[in-house]
C-alpha positions in Angstrom: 91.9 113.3 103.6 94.3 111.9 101.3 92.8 110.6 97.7 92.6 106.9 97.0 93.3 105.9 94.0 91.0 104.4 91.9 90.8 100.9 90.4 91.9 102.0 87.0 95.0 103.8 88.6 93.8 107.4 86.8 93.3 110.3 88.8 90.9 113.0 87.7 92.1 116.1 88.1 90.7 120.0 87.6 93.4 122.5 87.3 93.3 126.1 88.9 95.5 128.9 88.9 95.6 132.1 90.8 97.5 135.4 90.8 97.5 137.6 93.9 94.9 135.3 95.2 92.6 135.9 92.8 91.4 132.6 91.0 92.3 132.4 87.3 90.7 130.6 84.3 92.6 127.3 83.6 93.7 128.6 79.7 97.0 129.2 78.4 96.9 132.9 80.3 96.0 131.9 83.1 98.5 129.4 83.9 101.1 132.2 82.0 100.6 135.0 84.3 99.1 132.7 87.6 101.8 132.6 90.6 100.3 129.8 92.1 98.3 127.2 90.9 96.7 123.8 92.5 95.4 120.6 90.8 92.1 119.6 93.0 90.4 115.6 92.6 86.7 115.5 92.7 85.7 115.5 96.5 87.7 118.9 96.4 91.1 117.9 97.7 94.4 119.5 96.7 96.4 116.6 95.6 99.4 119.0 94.4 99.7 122.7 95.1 102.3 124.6 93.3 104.2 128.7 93.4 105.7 130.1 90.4 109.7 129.6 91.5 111.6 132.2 89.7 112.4 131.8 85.8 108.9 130.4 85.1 108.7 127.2 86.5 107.0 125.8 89.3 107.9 124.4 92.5 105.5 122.1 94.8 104.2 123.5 98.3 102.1 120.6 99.3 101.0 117.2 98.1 98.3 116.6 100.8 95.8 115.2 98.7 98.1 112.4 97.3 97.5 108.7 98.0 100.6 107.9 98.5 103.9 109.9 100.3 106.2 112.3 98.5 110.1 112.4 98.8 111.3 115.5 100.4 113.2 115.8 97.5 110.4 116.5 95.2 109.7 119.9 97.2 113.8 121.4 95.2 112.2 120.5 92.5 110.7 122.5 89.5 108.4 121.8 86.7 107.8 123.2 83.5 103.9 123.4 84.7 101.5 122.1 87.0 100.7 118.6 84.8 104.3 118.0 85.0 104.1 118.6 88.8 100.7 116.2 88.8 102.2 113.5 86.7 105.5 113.4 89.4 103.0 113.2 92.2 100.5 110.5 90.7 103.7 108.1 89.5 105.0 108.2 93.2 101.4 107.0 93.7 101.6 104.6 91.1 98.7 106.1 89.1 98.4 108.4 86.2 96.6 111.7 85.7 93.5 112.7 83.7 92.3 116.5 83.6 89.1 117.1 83.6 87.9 121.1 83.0 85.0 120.5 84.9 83.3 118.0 87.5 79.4 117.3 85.7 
């Protein structure tokens, strides 16, 4: 189910990597040596999952958790890092992104 943005247009957002399907810690090693990576909102949703494209940067595979559709486009594209990828997706949506490290 696709996220609704909320009245404040921010979207909180927990960040998780993983190598070799193994799920990473969200520090600076863990998105350095992660080959994928996905940005999930609070009811658990992926709003933007990314794969390490080669060179380092990263390259989109889904958006199913945005609120709002994605340009084919933005699937060629590649980001320095995940928040870049996030912050693409959540100004198509007209919103911006806030991460959280944990859902209390």
């Amino acid at each position: 189910m696709p996220t609704t943005k909320r009245d404040d247009n921010v979207i909180d957002l927990h960040f998780q990597y993983a190598q070799v399907g193994w799920i990473m810690s969200d520090d600076t090693y863990g998105e350095q040596d992660a080959d994928s990576a996905a940005a999930f909102t609070h009811d658990g949703c992926a709003f933007v999952a990314c794969e390490r494209a080669p060179r380092g940067r990263w390259r989109i595979e889904s958006t199913d958790g945005a609120c709002a559709p994605v340009p084919l486009s933005a699937y060629r594209y590649r980001f320095s890092t995940l928040a870049d990828a996030a912050d693409y997706v959540a100004a198509k949506c007209g919103a911006a992104v806030r991460r959280v490290d944990s859902w209390d």
